[in-house]
C-alpha positions in Angstrom: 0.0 0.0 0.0 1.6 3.2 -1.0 2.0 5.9 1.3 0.4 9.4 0.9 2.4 12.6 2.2 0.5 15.8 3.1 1.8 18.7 4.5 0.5 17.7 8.4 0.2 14.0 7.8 1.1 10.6 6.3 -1.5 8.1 5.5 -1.4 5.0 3.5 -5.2 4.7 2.9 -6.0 2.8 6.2 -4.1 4.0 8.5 -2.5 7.6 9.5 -0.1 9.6 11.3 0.6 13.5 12.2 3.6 14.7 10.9 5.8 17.6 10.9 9.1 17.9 8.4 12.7 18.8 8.6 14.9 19.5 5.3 18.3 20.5 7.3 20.8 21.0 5.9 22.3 17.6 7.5 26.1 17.2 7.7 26.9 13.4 7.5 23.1 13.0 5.0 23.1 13.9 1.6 21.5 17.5 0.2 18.1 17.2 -0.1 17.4 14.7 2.9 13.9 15.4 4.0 13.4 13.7 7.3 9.5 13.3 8.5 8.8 13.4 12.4 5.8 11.2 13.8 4.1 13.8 16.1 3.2 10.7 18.2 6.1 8.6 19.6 5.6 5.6 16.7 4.2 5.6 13.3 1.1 2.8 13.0 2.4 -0.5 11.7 1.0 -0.6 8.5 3.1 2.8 7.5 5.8 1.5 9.7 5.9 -1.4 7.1 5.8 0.3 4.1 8.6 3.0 4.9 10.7 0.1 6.5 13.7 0.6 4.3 13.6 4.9 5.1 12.4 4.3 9.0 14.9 5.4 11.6 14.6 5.1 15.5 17.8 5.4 17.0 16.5 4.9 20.8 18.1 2.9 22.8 15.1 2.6 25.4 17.0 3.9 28.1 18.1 7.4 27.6 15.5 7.9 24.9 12.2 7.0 26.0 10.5 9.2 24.6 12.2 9.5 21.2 9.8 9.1 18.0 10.4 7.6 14.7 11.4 9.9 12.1 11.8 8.6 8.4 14.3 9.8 6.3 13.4 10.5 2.5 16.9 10.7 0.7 16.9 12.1 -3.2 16.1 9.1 -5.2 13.9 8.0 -3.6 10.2 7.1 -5.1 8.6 9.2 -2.4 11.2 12.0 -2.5 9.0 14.5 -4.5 5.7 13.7 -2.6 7.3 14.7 0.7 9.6 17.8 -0.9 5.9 19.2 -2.1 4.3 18.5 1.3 7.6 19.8 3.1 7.7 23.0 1.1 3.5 23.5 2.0 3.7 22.5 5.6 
């Protein structure tokens, strides 16, 4: 199921997720990187799934309880212009 990207959410037809977006500039990502924040502390599953190759939680459940996932769209990816248009709107 392919994944939708608004300016304040991500949905993939079922389920969804509030969002808000980051474009940097990063130092150690390449130009362009658009990361996506979860504005709750996971994304749903089904999403989760879908973005599993560009999902990022770097918690390590001890220091970071509270840390959400975030998903990192680099340039060339398929969903790279869907989330630069709903990154430049947001």
């Amino acid at each position: 199921m392919a994944v939708k990207f608004s300016p304040k959410r991500i949905s993939n037809g079922r389920d969804w997720c509030g969002v808000h977006y980051g474009t940097g500039p990063y130092v150690s990502l390449p130009a362009g990187t658009i990361t996506v924040y979860c504005k709750g502390t996971i994304f749903p599953a089904s999403i989760r799934k879908a973005m599993v190759s560009n999902l990022e939680n770097n918690s390590d459940m001890m220091t970071d309880y509270f840390e959400s996932d975030k998903l990192r769209i680099l340039p060339g990816s398929p969903y790279h212009a869907e989330a630069a248009k709903a990154a430049s709107t947001a």
